[in-house]
C-alpha positions as CSV (number, residue, x, y, z in Angstrom):
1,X,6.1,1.9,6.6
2,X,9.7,1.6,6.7
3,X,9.1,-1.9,5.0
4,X,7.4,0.1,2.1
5,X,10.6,2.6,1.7
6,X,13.7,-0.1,1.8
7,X,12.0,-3.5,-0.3
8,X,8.7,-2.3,-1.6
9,X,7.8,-4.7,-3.7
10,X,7.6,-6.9,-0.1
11,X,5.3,-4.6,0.8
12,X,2.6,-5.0,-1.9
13,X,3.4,-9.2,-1.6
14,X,3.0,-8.6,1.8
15,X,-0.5,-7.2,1.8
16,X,-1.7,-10.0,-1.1
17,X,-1.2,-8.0,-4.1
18,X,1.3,-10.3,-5.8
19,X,0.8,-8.9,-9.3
20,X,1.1,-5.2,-8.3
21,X,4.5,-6.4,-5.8
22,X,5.9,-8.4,-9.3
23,X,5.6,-4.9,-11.5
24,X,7.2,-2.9,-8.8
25,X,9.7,-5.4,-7.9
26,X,10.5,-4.9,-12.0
27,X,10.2,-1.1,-11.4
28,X,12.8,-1.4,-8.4
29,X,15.4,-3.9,-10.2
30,X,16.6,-0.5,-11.8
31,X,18.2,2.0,-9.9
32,X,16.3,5.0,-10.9
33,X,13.3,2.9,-10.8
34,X,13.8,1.9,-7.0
35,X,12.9,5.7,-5.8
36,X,9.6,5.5,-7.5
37,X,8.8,2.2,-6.2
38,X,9.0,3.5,-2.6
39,X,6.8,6.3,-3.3
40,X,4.5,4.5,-5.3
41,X,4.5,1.5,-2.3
42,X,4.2,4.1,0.5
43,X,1.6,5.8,-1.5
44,X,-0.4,2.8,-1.7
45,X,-0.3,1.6,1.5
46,X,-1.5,5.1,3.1
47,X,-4.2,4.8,0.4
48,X,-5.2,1.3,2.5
49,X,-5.3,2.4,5.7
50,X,-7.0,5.6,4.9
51,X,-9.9,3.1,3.4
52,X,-9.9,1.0,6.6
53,X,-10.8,4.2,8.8
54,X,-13.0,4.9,6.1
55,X,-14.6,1.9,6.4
56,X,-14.9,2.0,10.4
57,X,-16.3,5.1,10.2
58,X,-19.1,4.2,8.2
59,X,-20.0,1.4,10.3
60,X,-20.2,3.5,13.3
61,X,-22.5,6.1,11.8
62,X,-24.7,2.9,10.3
63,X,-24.4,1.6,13.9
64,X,-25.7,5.5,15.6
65,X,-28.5,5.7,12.9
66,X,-30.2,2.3,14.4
């Protein structure tokens, strides 16, 4: 997390989205663009793990049905 507030665009290259961490590194080059950047990064990578509980929870309830 505090990787996605102070260099987002590491965060995105990170996680393997080298396109999306190129745009925002763009985004974050600018001063008033760096604030947006962070949100957008933190943003996304809440968006991620919310999918990977998703995901688990899913399997477990596949898994209980059996």
């Amino acid at each position: 997390m505090l990787l996605a507030i102070l260099l987002p665009f590491l965060s995105f290259m990170v996680r393997g989205k080298i396109i999306t961490g190129i745009i925002c590194l763009i985004l974050q080059i600018t001063v008033i663009g760096w604030l947006p950047a962070a949100i957008w990064a933190v943003l996304s990578l809440n968006n991620a793990r919310a999918d990977k509980r998703t995901d688990r929870l899913i399997k477990a309830m596949r898994e209980n049905e059996r």
